[in-house]
C-alpha positions in Angstrom: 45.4 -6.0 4.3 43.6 -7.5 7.5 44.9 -10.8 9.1 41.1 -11.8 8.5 40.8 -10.9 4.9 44.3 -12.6 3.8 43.2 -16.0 5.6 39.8 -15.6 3.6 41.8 -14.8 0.3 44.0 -17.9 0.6 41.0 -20.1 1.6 39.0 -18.8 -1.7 42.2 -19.5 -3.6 42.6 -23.7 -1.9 38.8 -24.1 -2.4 39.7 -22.9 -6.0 42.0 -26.2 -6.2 39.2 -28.6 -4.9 36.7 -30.8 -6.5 33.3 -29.5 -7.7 31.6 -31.6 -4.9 34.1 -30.1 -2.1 33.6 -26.4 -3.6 29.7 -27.4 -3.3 29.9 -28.4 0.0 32.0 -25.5 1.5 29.3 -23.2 -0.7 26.4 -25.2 1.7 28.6 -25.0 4.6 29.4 -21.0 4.3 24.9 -20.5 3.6 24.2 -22.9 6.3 26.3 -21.2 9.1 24.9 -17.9 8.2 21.3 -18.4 7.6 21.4 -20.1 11.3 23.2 -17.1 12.7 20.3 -14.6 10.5 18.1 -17.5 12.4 19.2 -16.6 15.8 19.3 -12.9 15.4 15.9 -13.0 14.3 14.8 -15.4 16.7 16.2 -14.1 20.2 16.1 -9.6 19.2 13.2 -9.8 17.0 10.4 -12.1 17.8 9.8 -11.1 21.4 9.3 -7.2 19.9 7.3 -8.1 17.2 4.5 -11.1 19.4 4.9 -9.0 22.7 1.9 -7.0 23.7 1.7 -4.8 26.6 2.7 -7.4 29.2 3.9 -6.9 32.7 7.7 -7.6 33.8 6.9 -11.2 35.2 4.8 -12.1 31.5 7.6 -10.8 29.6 10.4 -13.1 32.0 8.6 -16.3 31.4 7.6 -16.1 27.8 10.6 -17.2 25.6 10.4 -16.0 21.3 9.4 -19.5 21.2 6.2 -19.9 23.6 5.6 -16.5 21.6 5.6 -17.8 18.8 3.8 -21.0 19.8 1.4 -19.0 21.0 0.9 -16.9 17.9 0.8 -19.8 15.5 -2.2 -20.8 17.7 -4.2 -18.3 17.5 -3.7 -17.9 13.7 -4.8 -21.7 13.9 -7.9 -21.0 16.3 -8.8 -17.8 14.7 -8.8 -20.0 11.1 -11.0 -23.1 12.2 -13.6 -20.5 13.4 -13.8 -18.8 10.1 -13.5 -21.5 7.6 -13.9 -24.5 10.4 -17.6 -24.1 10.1 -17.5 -24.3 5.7 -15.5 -27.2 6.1 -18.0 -29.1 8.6 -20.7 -28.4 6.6 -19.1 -29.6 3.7 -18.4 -32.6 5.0 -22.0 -33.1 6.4 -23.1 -32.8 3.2 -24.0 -35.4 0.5 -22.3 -35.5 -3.1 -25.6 -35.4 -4.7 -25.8 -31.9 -3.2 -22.3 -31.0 -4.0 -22.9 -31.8 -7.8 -25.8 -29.6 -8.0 -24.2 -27.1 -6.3 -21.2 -27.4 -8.8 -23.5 -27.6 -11.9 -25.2 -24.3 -11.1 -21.5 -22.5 -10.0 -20.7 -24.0 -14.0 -23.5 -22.6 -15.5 -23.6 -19.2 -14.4 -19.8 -18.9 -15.1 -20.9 -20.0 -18.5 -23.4 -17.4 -18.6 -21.8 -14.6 -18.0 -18.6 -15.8 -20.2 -21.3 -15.9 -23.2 -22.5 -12.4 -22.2 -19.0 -10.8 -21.8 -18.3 -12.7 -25.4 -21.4 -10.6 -27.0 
């Protein structure tokens, strides 16, 4: 066997000897350290590929995965507000009376076709 895997053998077998809590804590440990390192792979070889369009050489210098994705998470915000922005506004300009009616008739016809779907 490898230097490596004989040092990981005989640290399986002391954590073995530990408490519950220290196994527990070595488990967090060990899934921390490589979901960060997953983290950084995907952050610094992936995200510039995948937010990147066709950009020239200086656009591609200055943005970092992280202005990319602030940039993407923006739009998805913009590109939102202007579809459901609008409902929400007029929503809120509206009174409760309105809102009731509104609700009453959505109730109703849901009723309706529940009774016809029944027969």
């Amino acid at each position: 066997m490898s230097g490596f895997t004989e040092k990981t053998l005989k640290a399986i077998e002391t954590a073995r000897t530990k408490s519950e809590r220290a196994r527990h804590t070595i488990a967090l440990i060990i899934a921390g350290t490589f979901t960060f390192v997953l983290f950084l792979i995907w952050a610094f070889i992936l995200l510039p590929f995948r937010f990147n369009t066709v950009a020239t050489d200086s656009e591609q210098e200055s943005n970092s995965p992280f202005q990319a994705l602030k940039a993407q998470v923006g739009g998805a915000y913009d590109d939102f507000m202007k579809n459901v922005g609008g409902q929400v506004q007029k929503l809120k300009g509206s009174d409760t009376g309105s809102l009731q009616v509104e609700y009453q008739k959505i109730k109703s016809q849901a009723q309706t076709e529940q009774q016809t779907q029944n027969n």
